[in-house]
C-alpha positions as CSV (number, residue, x, y, z in Angstrom):
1,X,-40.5,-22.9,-5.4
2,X,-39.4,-20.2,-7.5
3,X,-35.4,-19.6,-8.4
4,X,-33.1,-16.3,-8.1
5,X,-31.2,-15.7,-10.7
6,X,-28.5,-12.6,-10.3
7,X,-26.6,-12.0,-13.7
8,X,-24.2,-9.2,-12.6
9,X,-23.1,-6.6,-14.9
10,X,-19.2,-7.6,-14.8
11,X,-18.2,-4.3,-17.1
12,X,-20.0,-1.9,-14.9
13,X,-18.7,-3.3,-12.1
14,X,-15.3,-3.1,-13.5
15,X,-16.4,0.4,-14.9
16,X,-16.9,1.5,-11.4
17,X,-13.9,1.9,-10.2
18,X,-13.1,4.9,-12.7
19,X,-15.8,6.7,-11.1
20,X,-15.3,10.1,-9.8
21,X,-16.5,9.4,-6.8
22,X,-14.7,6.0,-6.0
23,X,-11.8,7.7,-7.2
24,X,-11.8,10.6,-4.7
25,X,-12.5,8.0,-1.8
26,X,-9.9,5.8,-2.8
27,X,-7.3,9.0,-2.9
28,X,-8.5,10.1,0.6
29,X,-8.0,6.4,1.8
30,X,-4.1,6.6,0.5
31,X,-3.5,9.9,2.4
32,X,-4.5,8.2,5.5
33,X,-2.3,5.0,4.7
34,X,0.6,7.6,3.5
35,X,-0.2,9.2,7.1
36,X,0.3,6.4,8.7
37,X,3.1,4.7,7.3
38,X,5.2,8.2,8.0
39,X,4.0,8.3,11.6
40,X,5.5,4.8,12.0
41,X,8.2,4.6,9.6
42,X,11.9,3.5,11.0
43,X,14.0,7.0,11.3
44,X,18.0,6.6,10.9
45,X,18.2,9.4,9.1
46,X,15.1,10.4,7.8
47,X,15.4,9.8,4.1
48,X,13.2,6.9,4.0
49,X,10.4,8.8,5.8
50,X,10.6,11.7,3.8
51,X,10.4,9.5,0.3
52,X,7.2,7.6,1.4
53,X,4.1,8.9,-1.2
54,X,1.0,8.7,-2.8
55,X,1.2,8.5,-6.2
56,X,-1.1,11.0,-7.4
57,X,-2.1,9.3,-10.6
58,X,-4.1,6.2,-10.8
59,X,-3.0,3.2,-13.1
60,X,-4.9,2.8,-15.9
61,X,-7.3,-0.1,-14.3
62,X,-8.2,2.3,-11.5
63,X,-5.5,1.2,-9.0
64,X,-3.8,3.3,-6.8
65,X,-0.1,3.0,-5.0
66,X,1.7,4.4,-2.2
67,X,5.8,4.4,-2.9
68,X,8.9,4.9,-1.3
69,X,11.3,6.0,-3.2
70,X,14.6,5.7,-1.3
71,X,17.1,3.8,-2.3
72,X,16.9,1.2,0.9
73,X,13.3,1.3,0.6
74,X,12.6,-2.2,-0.3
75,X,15.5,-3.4,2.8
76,X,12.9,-1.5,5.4
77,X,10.0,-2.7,4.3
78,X,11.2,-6.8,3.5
79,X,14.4,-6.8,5.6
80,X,17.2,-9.0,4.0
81,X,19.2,-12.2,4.8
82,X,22.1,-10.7,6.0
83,X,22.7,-12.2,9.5
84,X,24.9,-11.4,12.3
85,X,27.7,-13.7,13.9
86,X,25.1,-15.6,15.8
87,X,22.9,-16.3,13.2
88,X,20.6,-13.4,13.5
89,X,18.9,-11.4,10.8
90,X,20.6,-7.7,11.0
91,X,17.8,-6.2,9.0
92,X,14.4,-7.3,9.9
93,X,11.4,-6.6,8.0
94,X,9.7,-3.6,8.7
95,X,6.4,-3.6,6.4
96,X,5.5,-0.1,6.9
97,X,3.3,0.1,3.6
98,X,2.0,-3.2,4.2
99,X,1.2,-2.5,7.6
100,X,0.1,1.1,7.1
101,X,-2.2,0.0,4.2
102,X,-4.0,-2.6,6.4
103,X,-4.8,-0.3,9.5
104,X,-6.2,2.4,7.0
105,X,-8.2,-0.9,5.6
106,X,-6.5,-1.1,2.5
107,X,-5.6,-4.2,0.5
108,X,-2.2,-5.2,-0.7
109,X,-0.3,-7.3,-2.3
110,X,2.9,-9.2,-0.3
């Protein structure tokens, strides 16, 4: 019986996401999440909606990131532990990146 062996090439694989190509996909995938996310974005006043991005340039491993850059920002998005008289939390978590990065078929990191 004969034996497979698969030696993958781990720097083009790594190289891969630098491509031109993947790039451009992976650009077009964040406009969608960044659509999403400010079609379903809490609105008090509108500043947190307005601040959520794409940011146009990709880290230096490839990666790309969505942001929003309002001050409360990260209070939408993970809530906080302030509680109410009965115990409740005021300011539940929202998630709209998360969330927004998942129904475009993103990945993220909690």
């Amino acid at each position: 019986m004969s034996r497979i062996v698969v030696e993958p090439d781990e720097d083009a694989i790594a190289g891969l996401v630098h491509d031109e190509a993947v790039q451009a996909d992976l650009g077009d995938r964040m406009k969608r999440a960044e659509a999403v996310a400010k079609a379903t974005a809490p609105v008090d006043t509108g500043e947190y909606r307005s601040k959520i991005h794409v940011v146009e340039q990709a880290d230096l491993d490839g990666a790309r990131h969505m942001d929003a850059d309002a001050e409360h920002s990260i209070y939408v998005e993970y809530g906080t532990r302030q509680t109410d008289r009965n115990g409740r939390r005021i300011h539940l978590p929202n998630h709209t990146l998360g969330n927004s990065l998942d129904a475009t078929g993103g990945d993220h990191d909690v």
